[in-house]
C-alpha positions in Angstrom: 30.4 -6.9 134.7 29.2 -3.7 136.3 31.3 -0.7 135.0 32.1 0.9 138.2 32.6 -2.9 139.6 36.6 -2.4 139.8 37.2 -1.7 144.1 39.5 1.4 143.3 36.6 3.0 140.9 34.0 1.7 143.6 36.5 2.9 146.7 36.8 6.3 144.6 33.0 6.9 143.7 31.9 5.8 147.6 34.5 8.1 148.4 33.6 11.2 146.5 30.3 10.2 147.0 27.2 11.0 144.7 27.0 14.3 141.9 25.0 15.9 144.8 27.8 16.4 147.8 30.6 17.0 145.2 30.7 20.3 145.2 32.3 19.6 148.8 34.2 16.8 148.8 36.2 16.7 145.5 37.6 20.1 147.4 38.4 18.6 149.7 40.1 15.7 147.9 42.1 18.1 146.4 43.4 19.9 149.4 44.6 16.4 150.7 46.2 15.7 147.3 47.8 18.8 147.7 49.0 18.5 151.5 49.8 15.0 150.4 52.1 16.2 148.0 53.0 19.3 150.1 54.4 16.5 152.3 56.5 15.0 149.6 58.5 18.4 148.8 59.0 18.7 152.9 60.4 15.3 153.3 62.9 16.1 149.8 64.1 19.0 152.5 64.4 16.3 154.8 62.1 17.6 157.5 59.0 16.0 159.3 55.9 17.1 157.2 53.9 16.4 160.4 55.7 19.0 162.4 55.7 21.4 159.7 52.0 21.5 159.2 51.9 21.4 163.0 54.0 24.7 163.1 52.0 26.5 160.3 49.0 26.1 162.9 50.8 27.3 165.9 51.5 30.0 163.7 48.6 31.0 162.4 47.0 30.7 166.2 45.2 27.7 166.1 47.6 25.4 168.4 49.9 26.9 171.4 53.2 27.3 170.7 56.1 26.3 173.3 56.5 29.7 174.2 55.7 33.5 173.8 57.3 36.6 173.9 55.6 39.8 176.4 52.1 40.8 176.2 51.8 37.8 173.6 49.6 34.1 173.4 47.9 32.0 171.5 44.8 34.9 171.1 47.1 37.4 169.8 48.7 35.2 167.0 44.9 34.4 166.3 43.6 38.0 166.3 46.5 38.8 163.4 45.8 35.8 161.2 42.0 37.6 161.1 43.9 40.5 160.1 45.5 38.7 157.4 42.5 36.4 156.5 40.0 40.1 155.9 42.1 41.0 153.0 42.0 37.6 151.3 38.6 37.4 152.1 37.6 40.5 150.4 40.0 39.8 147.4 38.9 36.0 147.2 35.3 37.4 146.6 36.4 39.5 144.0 38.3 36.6 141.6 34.7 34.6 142.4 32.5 37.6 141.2 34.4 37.8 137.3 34.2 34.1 137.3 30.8 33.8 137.4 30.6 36.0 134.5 33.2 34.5 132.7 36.1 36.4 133.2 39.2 35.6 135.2 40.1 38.9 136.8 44.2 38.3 137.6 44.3 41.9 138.3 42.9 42.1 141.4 46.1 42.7 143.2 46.8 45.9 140.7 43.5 47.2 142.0 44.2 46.7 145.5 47.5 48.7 145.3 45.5 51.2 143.4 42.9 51.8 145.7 45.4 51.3 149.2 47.4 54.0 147.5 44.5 56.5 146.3 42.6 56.0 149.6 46.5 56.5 151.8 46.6 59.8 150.2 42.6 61.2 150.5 41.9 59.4 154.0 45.3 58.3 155.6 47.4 61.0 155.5 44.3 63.3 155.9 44.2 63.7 159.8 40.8 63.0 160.3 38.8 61.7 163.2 38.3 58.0 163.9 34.3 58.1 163.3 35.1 60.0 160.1 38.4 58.7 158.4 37.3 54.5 158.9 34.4 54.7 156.9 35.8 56.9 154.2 38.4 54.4 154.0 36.0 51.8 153.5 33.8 54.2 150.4 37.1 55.7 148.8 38.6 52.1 148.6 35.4 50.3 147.0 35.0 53.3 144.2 38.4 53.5 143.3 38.1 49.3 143.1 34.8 49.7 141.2 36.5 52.2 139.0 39.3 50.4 137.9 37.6 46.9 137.3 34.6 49.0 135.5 37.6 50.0 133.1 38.6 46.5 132.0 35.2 45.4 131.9 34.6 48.6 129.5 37.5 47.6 127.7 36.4 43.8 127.3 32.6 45.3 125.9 33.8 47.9 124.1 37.2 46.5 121.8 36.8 43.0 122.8 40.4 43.0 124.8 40.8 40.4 126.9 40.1 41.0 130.6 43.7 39.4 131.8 45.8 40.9 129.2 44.1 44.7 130.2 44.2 43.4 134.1 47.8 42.4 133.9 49.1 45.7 132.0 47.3 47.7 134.8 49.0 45.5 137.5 52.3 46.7 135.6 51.0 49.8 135.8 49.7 50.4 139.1 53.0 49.1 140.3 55.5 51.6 138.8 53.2 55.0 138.7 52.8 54.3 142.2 56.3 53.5 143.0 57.7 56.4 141.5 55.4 58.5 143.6 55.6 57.0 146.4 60.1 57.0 145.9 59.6 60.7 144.9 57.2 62.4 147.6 55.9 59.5 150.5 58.5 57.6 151.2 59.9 56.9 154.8 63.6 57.1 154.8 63.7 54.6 157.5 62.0 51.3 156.3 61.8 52.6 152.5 58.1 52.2 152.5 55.2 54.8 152.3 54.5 56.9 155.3 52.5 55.1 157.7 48.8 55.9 158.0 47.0 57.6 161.0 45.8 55.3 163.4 42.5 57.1 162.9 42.1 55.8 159.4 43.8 51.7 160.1 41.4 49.3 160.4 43.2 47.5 162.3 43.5 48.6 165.9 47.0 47.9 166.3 48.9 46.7 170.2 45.2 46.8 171.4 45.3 46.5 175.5 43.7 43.7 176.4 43.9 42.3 180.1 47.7 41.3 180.0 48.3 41.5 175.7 48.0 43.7 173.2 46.5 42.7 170.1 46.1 43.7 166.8 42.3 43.6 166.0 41.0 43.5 162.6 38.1 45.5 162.2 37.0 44.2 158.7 36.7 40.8 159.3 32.9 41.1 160.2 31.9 42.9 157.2 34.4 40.8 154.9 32.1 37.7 156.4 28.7 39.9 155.8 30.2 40.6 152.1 30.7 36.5 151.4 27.0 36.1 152.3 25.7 38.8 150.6 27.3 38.3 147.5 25.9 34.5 148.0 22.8 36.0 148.0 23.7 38.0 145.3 24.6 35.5 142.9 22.1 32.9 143.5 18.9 34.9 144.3 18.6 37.8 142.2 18.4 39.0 138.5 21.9 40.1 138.3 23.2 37.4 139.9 21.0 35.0 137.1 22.2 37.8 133.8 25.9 37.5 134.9 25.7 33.7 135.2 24.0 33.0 132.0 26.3 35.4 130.4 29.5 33.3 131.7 27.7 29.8 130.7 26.9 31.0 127.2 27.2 35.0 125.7 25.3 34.1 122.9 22.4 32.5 124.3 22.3 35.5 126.8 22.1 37.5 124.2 19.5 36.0 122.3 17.5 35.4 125.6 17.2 39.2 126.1 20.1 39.8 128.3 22.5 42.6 127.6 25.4 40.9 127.6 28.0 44.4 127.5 26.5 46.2 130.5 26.7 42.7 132.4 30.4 42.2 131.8 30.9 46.0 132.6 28.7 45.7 135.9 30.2 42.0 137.0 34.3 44.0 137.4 32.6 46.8 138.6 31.8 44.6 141.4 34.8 42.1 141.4 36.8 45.9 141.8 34.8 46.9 144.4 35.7 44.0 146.6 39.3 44.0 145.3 38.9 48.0 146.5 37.7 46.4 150.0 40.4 43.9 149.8 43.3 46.7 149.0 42.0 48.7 151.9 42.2 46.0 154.6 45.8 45.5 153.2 47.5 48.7 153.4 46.0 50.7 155.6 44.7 47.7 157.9 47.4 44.8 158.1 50.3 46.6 157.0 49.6 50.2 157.2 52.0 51.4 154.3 52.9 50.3 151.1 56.0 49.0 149.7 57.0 50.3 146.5 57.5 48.1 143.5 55.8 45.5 145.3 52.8 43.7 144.1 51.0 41.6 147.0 50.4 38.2 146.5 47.0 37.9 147.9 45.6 39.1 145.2 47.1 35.9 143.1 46.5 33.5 146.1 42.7 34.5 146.1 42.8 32.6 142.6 43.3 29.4 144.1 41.0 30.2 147.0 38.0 30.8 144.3 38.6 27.3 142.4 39.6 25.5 145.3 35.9 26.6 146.9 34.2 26.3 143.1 33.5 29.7 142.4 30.3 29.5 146.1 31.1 32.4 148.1 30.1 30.3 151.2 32.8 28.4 150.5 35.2 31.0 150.2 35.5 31.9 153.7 36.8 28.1 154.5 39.2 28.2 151.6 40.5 31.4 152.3 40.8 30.2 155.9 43.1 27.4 154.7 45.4 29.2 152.2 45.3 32.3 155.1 46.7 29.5 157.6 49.5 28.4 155.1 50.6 31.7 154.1 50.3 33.7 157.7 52.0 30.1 159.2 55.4 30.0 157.0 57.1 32.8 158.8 56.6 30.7 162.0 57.4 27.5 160.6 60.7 29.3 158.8 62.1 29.8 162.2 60.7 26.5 164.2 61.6 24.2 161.4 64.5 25.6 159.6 62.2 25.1 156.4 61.9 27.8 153.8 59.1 30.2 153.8 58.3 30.0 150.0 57.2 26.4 150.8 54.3 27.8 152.2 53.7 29.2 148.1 54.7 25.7 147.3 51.8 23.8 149.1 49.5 26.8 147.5 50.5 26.7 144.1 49.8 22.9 144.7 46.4 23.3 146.0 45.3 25.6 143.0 46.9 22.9 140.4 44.5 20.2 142.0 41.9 22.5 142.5 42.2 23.5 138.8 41.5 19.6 138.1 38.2 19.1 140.2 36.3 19.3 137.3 38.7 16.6 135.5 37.6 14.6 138.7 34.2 15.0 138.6 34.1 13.9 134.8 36.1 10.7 135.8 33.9 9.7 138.7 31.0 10.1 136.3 32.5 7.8 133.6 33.2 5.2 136.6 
């Protein structure tokens, strides 16, 4: 008997199809897996999982909704999921960048709070012109990033400390420094937040006329898409890309091949910061436009799921983020049109990165089929 002759090894193998068009759909397995079992925690709330998913579309702007308020449609819901999606974008890129070298940078939504709150006080608060204050957003934000990933990457080289200990402590640390100054000197007495940047230095052009609406429009979104293909590019078709793969397959046999393996690791977070910097930016002073104290932002921690559910291929990224975006800018919507919590919308994530997290379990099964 053949050993893949059993029909639910054959169904699974025709499904999954050969080694070569894996690397698509065993993603996409798992994100029906995951809705699959998305759909089991809905129905234990006894709600229709159907309508659910169907209201975290509507509102995320993908399907209409019954109705909509003044100066609002289906294009302005749309236009702010894009201004949520740039900041996961950015901040999925930057988990995928310390993967490839072999590190798994958790702290990437420390360094966004680091370099939202560095680049508030140099650029937002600064009263600058439009053509001046946006792109020194953009510079300040990817240094500070760049700084604070080189530092863990230093740290990793240097005393051998592990990347998501030394990530973590700075997310602690990030957090409370920052809180206490923004508690002690920037804090708006109204909503208990951070002053509110100049609309000169947003990125977001917020309540945008536009024939009847007013939109919010995202002006990172085009150069978070450049940065996925670049750092495609990046990866798969240069030198550095090559050292900082071969050094997260196998240190040692970098090293012996010639490569050096510390400046690589340094060089890789100095990188994965830099888009974290990009990511931090298009947070706090493009979708939010303040910060709130003592509050770490999950996108940082959602981009993890993003980068395994999309294997680490910044192509794939922008589809991934796309979905997790569409979950986690939906729930407020489906909170109110289905009575449903909005942490189940961190439910059906968390699910997605614990079936992502098994592709390569999958893969391995289908071969032994």
């Amino acid at each position: 008997m053949r050993k893949n002759s059993h029909p639910f090894k054959r169904g699974i193998v025709k499904l999954l199809g050969s080694e070569r068009y894996q690397a698509v759909t065993v993603p996409l397995f798992a994100i029906f897996l995951s809705l699959l079992a998305g759909a089991a925690v809905i129905l234990l709330q006894g709600k229709n999982p159907l309508i659910a998913y169907q209201n975290l579309l509507q509102g995320s702007g993908l399907l209409p909704k019954a109705s909509y308020a003044g100066y609002k449609s289906i294009l302005t819901d749309f236009t702010s999921f894009m201004n949520a999606w740039t900041p996961m974008l950015f901040a999925s890129l930057a988990v995928t960048v310390a993967l490839r070298a072999g590190l798994f940078n958790i702290g990437v939504s420390g360094q966004m709070l680091t370099a939202g709150f560095i680049t508030t006080l140099t650029v937002g608060y600064s009263g600058l012109a439009a053509p001046v204050a946006k792109p020194l957003v953009l510079i300040v934000g990817i240094l500070v990033g760049a700084c604070v990933g080189g530092l863990i990457g230093w740290l990793k080289h240097r005393f051998n400390i592990n990347e998501v200990v030394s990530s973590i402590m700075i997310n602690y640390i990030a957090q409370y420094v920052i809180s206490f100054f923004i508690n002690t000197y920037y804090v708006n007495p109204v909503s208990r937040q951070s002053a509110a940047v100049s609309r000169a230095a947003r990125l977001t052009l917020m309540d945008t006329p536009v024939g009847n609406l007013k939109m919010d429009i995202p002006l990172g979104i085009i150069l978070a898409l450049i940065a996925a293909v670049f750092i495609r590019f990046l990866l798969d078709r240069t030198t550095f890309g090559y050292e900082i793969k071969s050094v997260g397959t196998s240190r040692n046999a970098a090293r012996y091949a010639g490569i050096n393996v510390g400046r690589n690791v340094v060089m890789s977070m100095v990188v994965s910061g830099a888009l974290a910097g990009l990511a931090g930016v298009t947070y706090y002073l493009g979708y939010f436009g303040s910060i709130q104290p003592r509050v770490l932002s999950t996108t940082g921690f959602d981009a993890i799921a993003v980068s395994l559910l999309a294997n680490s291929n910044p192509i794939g990224i922008i589809f991934s983020s796309f979905l997790v975006t569409v979950i986690s800018k939906g729930s407020t919507y489906m909170n109110s049109a289905s009575g449903l919590e909005s942490e189940i919308a961190s439910v059906i994530t968390g699910l997605i990165l614990l079936f992502s997290g098994c592709g390569e379990f999958i893969r391995h099964k289908v071969k032994s089929f």
